[in-house]
C-alpha positions, 0 to 999 in steps of 0.5 A: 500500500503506497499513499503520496502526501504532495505539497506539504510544509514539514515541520521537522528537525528545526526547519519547516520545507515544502516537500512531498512523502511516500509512505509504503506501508507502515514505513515513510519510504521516500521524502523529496521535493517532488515524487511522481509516482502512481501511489493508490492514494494521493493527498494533496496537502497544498496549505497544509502542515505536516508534522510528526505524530505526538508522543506522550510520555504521561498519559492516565487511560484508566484500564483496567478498574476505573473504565466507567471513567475511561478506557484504552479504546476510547482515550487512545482514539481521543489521543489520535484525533488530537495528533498523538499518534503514541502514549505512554500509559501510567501504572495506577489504574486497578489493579496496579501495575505492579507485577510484570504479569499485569504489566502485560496484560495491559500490553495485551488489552491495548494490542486488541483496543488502541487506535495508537501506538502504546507502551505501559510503564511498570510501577513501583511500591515500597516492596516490589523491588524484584519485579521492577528489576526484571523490566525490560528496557527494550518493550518497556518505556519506564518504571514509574515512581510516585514520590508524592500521594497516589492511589493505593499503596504506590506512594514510595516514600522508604528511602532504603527502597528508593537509594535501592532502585536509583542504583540498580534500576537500568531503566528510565526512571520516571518520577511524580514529586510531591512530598507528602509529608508537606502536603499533609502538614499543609492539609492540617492548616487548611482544615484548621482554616475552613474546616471541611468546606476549603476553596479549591484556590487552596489547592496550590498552598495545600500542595506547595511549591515547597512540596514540589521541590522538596521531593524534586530535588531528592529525585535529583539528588539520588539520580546524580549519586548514582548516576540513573537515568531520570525523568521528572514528570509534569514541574509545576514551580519556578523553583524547581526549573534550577534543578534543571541544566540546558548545557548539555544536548538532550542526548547526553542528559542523564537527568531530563524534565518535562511540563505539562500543557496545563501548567502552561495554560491556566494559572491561580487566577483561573480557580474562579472560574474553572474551579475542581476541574482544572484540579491537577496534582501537581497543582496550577500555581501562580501566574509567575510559575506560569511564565518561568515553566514557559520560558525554561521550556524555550531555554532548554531546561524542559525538554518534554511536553506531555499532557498527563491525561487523567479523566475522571466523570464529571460527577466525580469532579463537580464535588467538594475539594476533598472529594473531588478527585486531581486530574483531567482529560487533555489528549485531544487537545493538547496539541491544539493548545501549543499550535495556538500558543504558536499562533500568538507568537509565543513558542515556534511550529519547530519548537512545538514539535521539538518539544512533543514529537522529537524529545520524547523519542530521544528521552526514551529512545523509541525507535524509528518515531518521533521524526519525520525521516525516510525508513521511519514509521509513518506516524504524521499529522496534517494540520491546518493553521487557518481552520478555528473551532471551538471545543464543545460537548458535541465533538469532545471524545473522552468517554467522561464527555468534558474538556477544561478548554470547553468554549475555547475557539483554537486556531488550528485544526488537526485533518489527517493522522497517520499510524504506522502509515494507515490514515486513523482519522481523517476530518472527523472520521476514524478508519479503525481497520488496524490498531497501534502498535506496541512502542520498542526502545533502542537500549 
């Protein structure tokens, strides 16, 4: 099967091109000014941006256990209509990931279900040290560590088991942090406060700043005594962009760090009007934290950014602070909201996509993906920059059914996403013919 993409402006390695592609089955086959061939199909992507598809390094799909608020089908076809063409899926969903047998049975779900690409990390808990050793660096993206609060007993605060799996983990070890003996603390003074009855603009004194780099800077500390591998997950605080360097080209990090699309989006001063449902853990912090995340991501002190997709029905969300659950849907717009802050002059097309496509692969050294290269997998966006629409309940996808960016007109519109080469979505339909695949590292 050969599909001819003419015409488009690639946005790819730093420079944006006009230039046609061959895709011949799941493969990119030739990329070149012009190509003549009689391929079975031909798009003429004239005004259309072709970028490579979006690798999200953090995603919540919920399955097994907690599917009446998600599932692998549903998030990954969202995912897929926003440009992600890959994810990486966390290991807090019911049961845990905690053994290397449920690990694979969620490979094994995703092989039957997703519309993307996929890979699932292994979790980690105070005392499954033996399992987490025999992950495999090369089908597995990560082991995921919950520094911080999480459901169940994930939340690896023994710092015996912790110097343990930072020395003999080979693995990418990535990292949630928030100390919880901050935000307990910090818990306490809120009650005290408001009883009960505390406002969701506690959320970010609740769980601090101080509680972010405190835990973040163990992480560190612990990565550089025993020089692992480490990923921080979604930075949410100016002070924690110091822990960061930018001296050193993405391939040769040892220590690397990612920030979310929400913390560049919303800041404290949208509590009024979003309330619980822009409740993330870590949470949205000042304007100030806002501006530096986004200004660290252009200096090269943030390599990643991701989306942290974590549903939850908006029954469970429209509830008091405590009850109300952290987290929300965000794949299918992720990508949308960077276009539209490329739109505003604020971050690069090249950037974008440097940001979301090609540094996860270099991070976690996925294989032939991320790129727009010849003898690379065909996972492509075609993208129009001139084609607004405003998200709404009648074309969000997640099976929760709500989007914080409800009512936001975004500038750009994704038409065609290509995975593995097989056009999954073309202008709102889903060809669901062939699913994703599982996601192998060069280690």
């Amino acid at each position: 099967m050969q599909i001819l993409i003419k015409n488009a402006q690639i946005v790819n390695e730093g420079k944006i091109y006009k230039s046609d592609v061959l895709i011949e089955d799941e493969i990119i086959k030739e990329i070149a000014a012009e190509i003549t061939i009689e391929a079975e199909q031909i798009i003429d992507a004239k005004g259309l941006y072709l970028l490579p598809g979006v690798i999200d390094d953090q995603v919540h799909f919920r399955e097994p256990g907690l599917t009446h608020k998600a599932n692998i089908y549903s998030e990954s076809r969202a995912a897929v209509s926003g440009g992600i063409t890959s994810f990486m899926e966390m290991p807090n969903t019911n049961p845990q990931t905690l053994t290397q047998e449920l690990l694979e049975d969620k490979y094994q779900i995703a092989s039957e279900t997703s519309i993307a690409n996929y890979s699932f990390f292994m979790g980690v808990s105070n005392d499954n040290l033996e399992e987490v050793l025999k992950t495999d660096p090369k089908t597995v993206g990560a082991i995921k560590i919950f520094m911080g609060s999480s459901t169940g007993n994930m939340l690896v605060d023994n710092k015996s088991v912790l110097e343990e799996i930072f020395s003999k983990s080979p693995m990418l070890i990535a990292v949630h942090c928030e100390d919880e003996q901050t935000i307990q603390k910090n818990t306490i003074k809120a009650k005290k406060k408001f009883g009960e009855d505390v406002p969701i603009a506690e959320h970010p004194n609740i769980r601090s700043a101080e509680a972010c780099y405190k835990s973040s800077s163990m992480a560190v500390e612990l990565a550089k005594k025993h020089n692992a591998r480490l990923h921080v997950f979604h930075l949410s605080t100016e002070k924690e962009i110091a822990l960061f360097d930018n001296t050193l080209p993405l391939e040769e990090k040892r220590i690397t760090a990612e920030v979310c699309i929400h913390h560049l989006w919303f800041s404290d001063r949208d509590y009024d009007e979003k309330g619980v449902l822009i409740k993330w853990n870590p949470a949205v912090k000042k304007e100030s934290d806002k501006n530096a995340l986004f200004q660290a991501l252009l200096d090269g002190k943030l390599d990643v950014i991701a989306s942290d997709h974590a549903p939850h029905t908006l029954e469970e969300k429209l509830n008091t602070y405590f009850k109300a659950p952290s987290g929300g849907p965000l794949v299918q717009h992720a990508l949308p909201a960077m276009l539209a802050f490329a739109n505003q002059g604020k971050i690069s097309l090249e950037k974008v996509v440097e940001k979301m496509c090609h540094n996860p692969a270099i991070c976690f050294r996925v294989e032939n993906r991320g790129f727009i290269r010849e003898g690379y997998f065909a996972d492509l966006v075609l993208v129009d920059l001139n084609k607004p629409w405003e998200v709404n309940k009648e074309n969000i996808l997640y099976k929760c059914g709500w989007s914080p960016f409800e009512g936001e007109t975004f500038n750009a519109k994704i038409t065609h996403t290509f995975v593995n080469g097989h056009i999954a979505y073309k202008h709102g339909k889903f060809d669901e013919s062939k699913n994703g695949m599982r996601l192998t590292f060069d280690r």
